[in-house]
C-alpha positions in Angstrom: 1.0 -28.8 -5.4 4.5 -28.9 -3.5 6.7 -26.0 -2.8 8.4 -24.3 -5.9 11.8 -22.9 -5.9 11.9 -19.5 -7.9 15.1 -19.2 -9.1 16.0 -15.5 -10.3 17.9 -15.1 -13.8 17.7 -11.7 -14.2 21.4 -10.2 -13.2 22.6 -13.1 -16.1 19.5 -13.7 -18.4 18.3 -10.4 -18.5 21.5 -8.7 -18.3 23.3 -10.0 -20.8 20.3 -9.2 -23.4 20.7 -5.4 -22.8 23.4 -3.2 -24.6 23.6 -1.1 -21.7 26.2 -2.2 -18.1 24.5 -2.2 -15.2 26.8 -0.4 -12.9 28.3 -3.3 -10.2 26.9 -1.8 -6.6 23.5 -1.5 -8.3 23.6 -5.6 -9.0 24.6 -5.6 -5.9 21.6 -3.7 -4.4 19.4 -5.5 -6.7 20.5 -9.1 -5.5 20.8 -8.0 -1.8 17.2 -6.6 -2.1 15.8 -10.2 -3.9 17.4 -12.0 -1.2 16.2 -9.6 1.5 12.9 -10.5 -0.3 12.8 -14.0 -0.3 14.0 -15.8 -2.9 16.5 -18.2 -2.4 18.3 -19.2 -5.8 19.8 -16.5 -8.0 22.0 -16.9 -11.1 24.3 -14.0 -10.3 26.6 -13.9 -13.4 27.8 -15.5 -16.8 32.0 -16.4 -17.2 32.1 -15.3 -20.1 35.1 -13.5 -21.9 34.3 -9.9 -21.4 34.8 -8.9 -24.9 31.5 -11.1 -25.8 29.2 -9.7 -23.1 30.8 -6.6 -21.3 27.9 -6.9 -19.3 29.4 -9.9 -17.2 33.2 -8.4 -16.5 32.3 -7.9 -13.0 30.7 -11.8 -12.2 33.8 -12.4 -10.6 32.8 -9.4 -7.9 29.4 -9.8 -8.0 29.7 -13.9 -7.0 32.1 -13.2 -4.3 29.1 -10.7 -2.9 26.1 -13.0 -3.3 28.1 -15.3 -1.2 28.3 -13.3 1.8 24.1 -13.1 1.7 23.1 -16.1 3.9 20.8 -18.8 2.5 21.2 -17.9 -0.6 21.7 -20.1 -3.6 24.8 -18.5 -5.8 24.5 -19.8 -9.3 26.3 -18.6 -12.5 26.6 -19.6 -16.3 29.5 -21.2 -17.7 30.2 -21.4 -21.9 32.9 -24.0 -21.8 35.8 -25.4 -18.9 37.7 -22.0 -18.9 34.0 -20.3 -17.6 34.0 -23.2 -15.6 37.1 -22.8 -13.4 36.8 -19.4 -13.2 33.4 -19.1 -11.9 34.1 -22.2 -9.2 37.5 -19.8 -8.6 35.3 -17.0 -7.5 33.1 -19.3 -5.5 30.1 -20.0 -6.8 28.1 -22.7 -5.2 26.1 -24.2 -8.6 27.2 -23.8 -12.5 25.5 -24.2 -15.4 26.2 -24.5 -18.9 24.3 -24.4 -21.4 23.9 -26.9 -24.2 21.9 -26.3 -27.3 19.3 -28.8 -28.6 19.6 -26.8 -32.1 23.4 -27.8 -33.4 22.6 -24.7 -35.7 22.4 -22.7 -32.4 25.1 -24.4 -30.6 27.6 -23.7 -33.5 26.0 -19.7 -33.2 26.2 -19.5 -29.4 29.2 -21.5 -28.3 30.7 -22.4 -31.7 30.9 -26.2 -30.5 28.8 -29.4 -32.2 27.1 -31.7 -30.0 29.7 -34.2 -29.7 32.0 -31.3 -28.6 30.1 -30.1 -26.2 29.6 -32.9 -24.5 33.1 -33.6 -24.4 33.2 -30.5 -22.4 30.1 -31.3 -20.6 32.6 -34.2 -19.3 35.2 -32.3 -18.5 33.0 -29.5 -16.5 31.6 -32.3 -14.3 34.9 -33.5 -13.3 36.0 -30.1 -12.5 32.9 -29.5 -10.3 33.5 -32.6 -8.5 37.0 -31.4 -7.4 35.5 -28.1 -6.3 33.0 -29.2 -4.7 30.3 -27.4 -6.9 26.8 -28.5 -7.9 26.6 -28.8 -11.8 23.5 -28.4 -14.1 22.9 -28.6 -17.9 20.2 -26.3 -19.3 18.9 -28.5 -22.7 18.7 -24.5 -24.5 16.7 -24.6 -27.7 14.5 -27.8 -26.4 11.1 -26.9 -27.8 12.2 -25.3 -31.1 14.7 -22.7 -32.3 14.5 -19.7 -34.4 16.7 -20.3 -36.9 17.3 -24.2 -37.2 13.2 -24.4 -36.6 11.4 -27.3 -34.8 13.7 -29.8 -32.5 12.9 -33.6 -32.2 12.1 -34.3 -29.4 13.5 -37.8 -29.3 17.1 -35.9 -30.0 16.5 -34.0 -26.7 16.2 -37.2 -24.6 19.2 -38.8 -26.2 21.2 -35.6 -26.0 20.0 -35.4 -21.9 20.8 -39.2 -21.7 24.0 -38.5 -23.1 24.5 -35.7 -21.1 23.7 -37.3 -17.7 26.4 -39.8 -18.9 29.0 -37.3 -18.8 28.5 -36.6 -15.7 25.8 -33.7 -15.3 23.9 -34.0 -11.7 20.7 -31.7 -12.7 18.6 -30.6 -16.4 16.8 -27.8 -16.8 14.9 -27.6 -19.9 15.1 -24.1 -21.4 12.5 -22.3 -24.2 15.2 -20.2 -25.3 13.0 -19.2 -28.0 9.5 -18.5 -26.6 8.3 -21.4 -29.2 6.7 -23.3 -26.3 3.4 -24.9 -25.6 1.3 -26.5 -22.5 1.4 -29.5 -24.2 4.7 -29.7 -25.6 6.3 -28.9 -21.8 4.2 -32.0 -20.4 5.5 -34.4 -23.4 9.0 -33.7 -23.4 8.9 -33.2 -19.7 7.6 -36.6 -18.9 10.2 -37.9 -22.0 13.0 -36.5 -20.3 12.3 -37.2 -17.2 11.9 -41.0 -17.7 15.5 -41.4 -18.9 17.4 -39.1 -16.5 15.0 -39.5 -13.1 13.0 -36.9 -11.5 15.9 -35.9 -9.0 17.9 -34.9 -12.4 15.3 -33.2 -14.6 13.9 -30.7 -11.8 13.5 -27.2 -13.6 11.9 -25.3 -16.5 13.6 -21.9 -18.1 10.9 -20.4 -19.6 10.4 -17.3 -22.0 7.6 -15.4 -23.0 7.8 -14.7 -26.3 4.3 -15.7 -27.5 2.4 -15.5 -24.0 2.5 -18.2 -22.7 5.1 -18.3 -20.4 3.0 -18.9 -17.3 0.8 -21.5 -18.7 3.6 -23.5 -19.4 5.0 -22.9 -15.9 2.0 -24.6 -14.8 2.2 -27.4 -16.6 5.8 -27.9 -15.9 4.2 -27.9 -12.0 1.8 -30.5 -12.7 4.7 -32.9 -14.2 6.4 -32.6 -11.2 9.1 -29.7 -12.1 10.3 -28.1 -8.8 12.3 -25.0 -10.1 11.1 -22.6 -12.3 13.9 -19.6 -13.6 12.4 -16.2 -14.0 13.3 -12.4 -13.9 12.4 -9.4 -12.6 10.3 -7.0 -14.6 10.8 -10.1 -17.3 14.0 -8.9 -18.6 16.0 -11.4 -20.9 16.4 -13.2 -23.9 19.3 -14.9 -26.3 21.0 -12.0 -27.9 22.0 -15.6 -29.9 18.3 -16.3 -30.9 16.6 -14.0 -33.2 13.3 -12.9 -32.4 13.5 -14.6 -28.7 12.1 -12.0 -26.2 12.0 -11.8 -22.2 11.7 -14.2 -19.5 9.0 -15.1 -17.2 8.6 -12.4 -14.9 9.3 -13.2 -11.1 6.7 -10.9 -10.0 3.4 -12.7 -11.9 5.0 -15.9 -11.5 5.6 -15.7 -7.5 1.8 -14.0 -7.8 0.2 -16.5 -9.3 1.6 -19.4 -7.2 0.8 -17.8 -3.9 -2.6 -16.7 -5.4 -2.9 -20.8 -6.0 -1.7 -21.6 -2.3 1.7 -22.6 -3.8 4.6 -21.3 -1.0 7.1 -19.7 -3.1 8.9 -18.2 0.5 9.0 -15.1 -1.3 7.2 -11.2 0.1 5.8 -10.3 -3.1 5.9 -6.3 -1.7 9.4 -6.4 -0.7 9.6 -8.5 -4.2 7.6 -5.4 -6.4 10.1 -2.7 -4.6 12.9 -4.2 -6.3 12.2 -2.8 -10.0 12.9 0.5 -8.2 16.3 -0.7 -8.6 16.3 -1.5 -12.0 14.2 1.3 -13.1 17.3 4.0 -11.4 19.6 2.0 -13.0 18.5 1.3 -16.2 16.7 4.3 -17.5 14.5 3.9 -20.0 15.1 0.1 -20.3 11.6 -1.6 -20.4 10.1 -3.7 -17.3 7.7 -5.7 -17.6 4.5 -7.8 -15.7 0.8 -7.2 -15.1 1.1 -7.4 -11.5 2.5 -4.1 -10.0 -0.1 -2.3 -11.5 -3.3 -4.7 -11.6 -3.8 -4.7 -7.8 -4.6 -7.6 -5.8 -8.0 -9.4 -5.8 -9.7 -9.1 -2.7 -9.5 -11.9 -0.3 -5.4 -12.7 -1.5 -3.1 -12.6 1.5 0.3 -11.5 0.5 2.8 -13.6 2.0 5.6 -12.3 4.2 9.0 -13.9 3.8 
């Protein structure tokens, strides 16, 4: 099995799902320490209007920080071209936006239909372009969606084919709603990727709302997916999505790929003293994962970043 980018969501994802602000210098601690740990990709923020998630004012800030961090990947969420400009403004090296497989949920979350949003899907791209600035769809809602119900699948692929039309460069497909299954991520997967190419669909966004976050990883690995989005202490969900709990946490996921041989770069101690942060500055808010307190089997070498 090849390399695996882990790339942290948490300071968006998991953020923006919480009523409570993190104060700014502690997302700064937090990213400085993830970094310091070894992971390489971290979507730092979300552009939107402050008003919707107070949670994200400072992404602006927190962007222009992550860049000074060397070797490290500076991503952040855009809802529409105003998100856009503003986040490639503050710097960011990679946006994302994303676009609901549900029109129910894109009409709830972004208040756009699928034809609009791609129109702004179009007019993202050719802003990235001029700035420079990688740009990467997440298909949200792909394998079903809490209040429209199940998605067809075949509507996915057109929507990515569409999608890659207008100009976006990567695809991540997102279980916004936890509704995944093994089986399920190696179809549509495998769909998807024969339209768009593997160098386009690269990365799975998976929650965990029905346990099986990590299986699906896995079979996500075995199609080929290179990127896997996850978050400390699995904080996150779609305050958009009834029902749809936490993400993957980072700490079980970068366990069980280094358990399997699978070089995630990433020093799973340096990794586990990061919910410190978290845990000081958001008292009380739950953090999940089995690893920091199921121990280590013996004969497991922890890697060192």
């Amino acid at each position: 099995m090849p390399d695996v980018l882990i790339s942290e969501v948490g300071p968006r994802d998991g953020l923006q799902s919480i009523d409570r602000v993190m104060p700014t210098e502690a997302k700064k601690r937090w990213i400085a320490a993830e970094a310091a740990a070894g992971v390489r990709e971290i979507e730092v923020g979300s552009f939107v209007p402050p008003s919707l998630l107070p949670q994200m004012a400072d992404s602006a800030e927190i962007v222009a920080f992550a860049r000074t961090i060397p070797g490290l990947n500076v991503v952040a969420l855009v809802p529409n071209a105003k998100g856009a400009a503003r986040a490639i403004e503050a710097g960011a090296h990679a946006i994302s936006i994303p676009f609901s497989m549900s029109e129910t949920h894109s009409l709830k979350n972004v208040r756009k239909s699928h034809a609009q949003m791609l129109e702004e899907i179009a007019t993202i791209a050719g802003l990235a372009r001029a700035g420079g600035v990688h740009f990467a769809v997440g298909l949200s809602t792909a394998f079903g969606c809490t209040i429209e119900g199940p998605v067809d699948e075949a509507q996915v692929v057109r929507l990515a084919v569409a999608s890659a039309e207008a100009g976006a460069q990567e695809f991540s497909l997102s279980d916004t709603t936890g509704y995944a299954n093994p089986a399920q991520v190696r179809r549509l997967v495998r769909a998807v990727k024969a339209e768009v190419g593997a160098d386009k669909m690269t990365t799975l966004h998976l929650h965990n709302t029905r346990g099986l976050g990590l299986a699906n990883a896995l079979a996500g690995l075995d199609e080929g997916i290179t990127t896997l989005d996850s978050s400390l202490g699995g904080l996150g969900g779609c305050p958009f999505a009834p029902g749809a709990s936490g993400n993957i946490v980072t700490e079980d996921l970068v366990f069980m790929l280094e358990a399997m041989g699978v070089d995630t770069g990433i020093d799973l101690d340096a990794l586990l003293a990061v919910r410190s942060i978290l845990a000081e500055a958001l008292p009380g808010e739950p953090l999940y994962g089995f690893t920091p307190d199921a121990g280590l089997p013996l004969g497991f070498e922890r890697k060192r970043a």
